[in-house]
N, C-alpha and C positions, 0 to 999 in steps of 0.2 A: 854571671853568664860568661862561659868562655869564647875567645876568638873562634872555634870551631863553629862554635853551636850558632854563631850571626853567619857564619857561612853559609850553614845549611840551610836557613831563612834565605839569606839574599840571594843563591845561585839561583833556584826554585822559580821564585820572583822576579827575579830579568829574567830568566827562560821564559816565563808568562809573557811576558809585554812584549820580547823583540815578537814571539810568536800573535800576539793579538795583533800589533802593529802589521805585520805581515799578512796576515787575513785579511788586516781592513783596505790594505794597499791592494790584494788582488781582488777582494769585493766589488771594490770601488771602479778597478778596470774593467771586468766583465761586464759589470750591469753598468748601463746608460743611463743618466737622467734627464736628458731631451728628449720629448715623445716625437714618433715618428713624423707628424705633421709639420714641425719644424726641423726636423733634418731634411725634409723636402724642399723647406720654404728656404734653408741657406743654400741650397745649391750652390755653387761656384755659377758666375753671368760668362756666358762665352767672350772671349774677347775678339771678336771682329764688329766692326763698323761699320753702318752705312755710312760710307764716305760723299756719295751722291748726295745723299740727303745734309748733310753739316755744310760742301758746300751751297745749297741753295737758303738753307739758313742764315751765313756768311753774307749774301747777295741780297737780303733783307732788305727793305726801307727803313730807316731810322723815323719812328715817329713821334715828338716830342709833345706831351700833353700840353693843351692851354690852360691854366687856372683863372684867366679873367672873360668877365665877359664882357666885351666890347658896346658901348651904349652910343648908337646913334644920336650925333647933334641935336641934330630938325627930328623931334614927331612927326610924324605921318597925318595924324589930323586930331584934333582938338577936342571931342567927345565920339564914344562911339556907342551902341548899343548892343548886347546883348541876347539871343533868342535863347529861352531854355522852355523846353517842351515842360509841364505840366500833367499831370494826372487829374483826374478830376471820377468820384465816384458815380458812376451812371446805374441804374437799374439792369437786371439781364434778361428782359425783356426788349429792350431797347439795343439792337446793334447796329444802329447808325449812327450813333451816339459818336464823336471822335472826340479828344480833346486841343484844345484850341493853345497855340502856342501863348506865352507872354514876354512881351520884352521888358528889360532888366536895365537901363540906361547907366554906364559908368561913368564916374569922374574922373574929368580931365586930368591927366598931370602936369603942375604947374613948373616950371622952369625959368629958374631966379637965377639972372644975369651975376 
């Protein structure tokens, strides 16, 4: 093969490419690949400020969580009891029937000197 004859191949062949390359560079500009719903959604935010409202935020109370909970010395009293209402199945014939509460008596908590 002569010098000529790879000429004739290679000019051919970069004419291709710069021109493919060129197609896909203006392709790629016309058509968009963000659909319309998100070019909505980046909108630019306006930039002014409720200035009234940051400072009444500013004038805040600072309020600092408690993590413990504080256990009174002295109990309050020594046993106490419980009501918790009950069910009880009656007939439906009967609607006087009511059911009658029960008390639950809990144990004291004992406190070791």
């Amino acid at each position: 093969m002569k010098r000529i004859d790879i000429f004739y191949i290679l000019i051919p062949c970069s004419l291709l490419i710069f021109i493919w390359i060129a197609f896909n560079i203006y392709h790629n500009a016309i058509t968009s690949t963000i659909p319309q719903t998100t070019v909505e959604e980046i909108a630019p935010i306006p930039g002014t400020f409720d200035t009234q409202t940051l400072e009444e935020i500013k004038k805040r109370e600072v309020v600092l969580p408690v993590f413990e909970i504080k256990k009174s010395p002295n109990p309050t009293s020594t046993a106490s009891a419980t009501t918790i209402p009950s069910l009880s199945p009656s007939p439906i014939t009967t609607a006087s029937a009511t059911p009658l509460p029960t008390t639950i008596p809990l144990a004291s908590p004992t406190i070791k000197p």
